[in-house]
C-alpha angles and dihedrals in degrees: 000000000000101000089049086053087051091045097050088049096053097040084050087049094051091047094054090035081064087040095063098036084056093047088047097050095042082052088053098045095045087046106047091025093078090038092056100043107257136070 
């Protein structure tokens, strides 16, 4: 029981943790693309 509730935490981690990698990246791409000519 305890080990599902673990798991679920750090699966849930990981996925937020690539959520926020992707929104960060997109922000970046969408911010500097423009400033250095493509995007």
């Amino acid at each position: 029981m305890v080990l599902g509730v673990v798991l679920a935490i750090k699966i849930t981690a990981f996925a937020l943790r690539l959520v926020f990698i992707g929104i960060i990246l997109v922000g970046l791409y969408l911010f500097l693309g423009p400033l250095l000519g493509f995007g």
